[in-house]
C-alpha positions in Angstrom: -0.4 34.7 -8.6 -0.9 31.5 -10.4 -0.7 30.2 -13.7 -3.6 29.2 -15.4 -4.5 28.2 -19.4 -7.5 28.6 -21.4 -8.1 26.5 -24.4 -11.0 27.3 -27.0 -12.9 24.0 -28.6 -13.9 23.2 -32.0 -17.3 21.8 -33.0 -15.5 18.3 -32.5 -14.1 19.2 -29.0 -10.5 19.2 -30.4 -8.5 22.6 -29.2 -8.5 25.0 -31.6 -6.8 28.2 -29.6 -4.9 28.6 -26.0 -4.6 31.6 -24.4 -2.2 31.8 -21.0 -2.4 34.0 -17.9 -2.4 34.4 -13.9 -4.7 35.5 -11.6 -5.0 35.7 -8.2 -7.0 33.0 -7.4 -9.5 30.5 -9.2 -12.7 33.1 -9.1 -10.8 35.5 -10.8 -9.2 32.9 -13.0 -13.1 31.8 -13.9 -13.9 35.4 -14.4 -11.1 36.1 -17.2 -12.4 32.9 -19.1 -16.1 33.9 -18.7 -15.7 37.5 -20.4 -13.0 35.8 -22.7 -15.5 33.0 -23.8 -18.1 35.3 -23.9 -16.3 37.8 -25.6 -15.2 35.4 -28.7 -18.2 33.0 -28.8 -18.6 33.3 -32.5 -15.5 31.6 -32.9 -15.4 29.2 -30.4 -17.7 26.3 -29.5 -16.4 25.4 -26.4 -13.5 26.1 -23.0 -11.6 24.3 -20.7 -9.9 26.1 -17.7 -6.5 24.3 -16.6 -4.5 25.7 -13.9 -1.4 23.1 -13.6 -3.1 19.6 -14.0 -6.0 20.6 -12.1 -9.2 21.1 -15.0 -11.3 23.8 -13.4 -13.7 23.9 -15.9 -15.2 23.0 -19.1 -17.8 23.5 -21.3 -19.0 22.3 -24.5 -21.5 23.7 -26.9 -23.4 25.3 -24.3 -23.5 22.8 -21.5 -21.5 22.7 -18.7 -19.7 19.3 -18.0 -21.3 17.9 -15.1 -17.2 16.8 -13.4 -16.6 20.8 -13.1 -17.4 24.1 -12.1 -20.0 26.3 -13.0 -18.6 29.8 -14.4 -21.3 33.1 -13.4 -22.4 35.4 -16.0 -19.7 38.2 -16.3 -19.6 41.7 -16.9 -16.4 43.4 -17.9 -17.7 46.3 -16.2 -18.0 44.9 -12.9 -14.7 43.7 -13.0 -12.2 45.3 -10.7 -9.3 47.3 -12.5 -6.8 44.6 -12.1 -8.7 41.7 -13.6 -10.0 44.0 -16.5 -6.5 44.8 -17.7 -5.9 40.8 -17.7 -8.7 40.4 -20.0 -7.6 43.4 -22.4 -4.4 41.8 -22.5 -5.9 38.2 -23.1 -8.4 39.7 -25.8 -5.0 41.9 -27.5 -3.0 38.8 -27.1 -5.6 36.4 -29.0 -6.7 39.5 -31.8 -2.9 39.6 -33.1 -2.6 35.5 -32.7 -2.4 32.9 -36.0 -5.2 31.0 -34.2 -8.7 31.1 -36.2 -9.7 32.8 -33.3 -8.2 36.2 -34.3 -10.8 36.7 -37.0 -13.3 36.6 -34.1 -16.0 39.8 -34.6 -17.2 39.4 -31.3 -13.8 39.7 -29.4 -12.5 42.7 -32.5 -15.8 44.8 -30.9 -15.4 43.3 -27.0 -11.5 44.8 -27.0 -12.6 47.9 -28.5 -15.0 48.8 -25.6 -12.8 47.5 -23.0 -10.0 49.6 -24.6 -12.3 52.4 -24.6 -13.6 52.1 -21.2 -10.1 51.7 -19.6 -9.6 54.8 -21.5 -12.3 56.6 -20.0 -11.6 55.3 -16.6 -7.7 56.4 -16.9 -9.0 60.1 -17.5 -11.2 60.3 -15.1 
C-alpha cells in the first residue's frame, strides 16, 4: 500500500482542504480522488493528487493540467469492495472535518448512498 494526499482548491488555486489515504497502486489512488472530487464538487473548485513528491494529478476549474494525468469518469458502484470502503472512509473523514469542505451537500448525499449501498451489500 502507498501513501497518497488529496488537496481540494479554491477559486484562486490556493488549498483549501486535504484529505490522506493509501491505496494499492496509482489507478486505484486516481479512482478514490475521482469519486471524492466528484462527490464534493460544490465545494471544491479544483484537486491535486500527491503521492510522496510525485504530483499525479491536477485539475483546476474543470481543465485538466496538461503536465499530468487524466483521471476516468468513476462510479462508486463499479468500485471493487476494498476501494469503496476507502472512499466511505475519505467521505466520513472529510464530513466531520473543520475544513469548508464539511458543509459540502454533494458529499452529505454521496456518503449517505455509499453508506447505504455497503449496507445493502453486507446483508446480502
Amino acid at each position: 500500500m502507498a501513501e497518497y494526499r488529496l488537496f481540494f482548491l479554491g477559486s484562486d488555486g490556493a488549498i483549501e482542504a486535504r484529505q490522506d489515504f493509501t491505496a494499492p497502486d496509482d489507478g486505484a489512488a486516481q479512482q478514490i480522488m475521482t469519486v471524492l472530487a466528484e462527490a464534493s464538487a460544490d465545494a471544491h473548485h479544483g484537486v491535486m493528487l500527491w503521492q510522496g513528491t510525485r504530483r499525479l494529478f491536477e485539475k483546476h476549474d474543470g481543465a485538466p493540467q496538461p503536465e499530468c494525468g487524466s483521471a476516468e469518469p468513476v462510479s462508486p458502484a463499479t468500485l471493487g469492495a476494498d476501494v469503496q470502503q476507502r472512499v466511505l472512509e475519505c467521505e466520513e473523514t472529510l464530513l466531520h472535518s473543520h475544513w469548508h469542505l464539511a458543509k459540502s451537500r454533494m458529499l452529505a448525499a454521496a456518503t449517505s448512498e455509499l453508506r447505504r449501498a455497503a449496507r445493502d451489500a453486507s446483508v446480502s
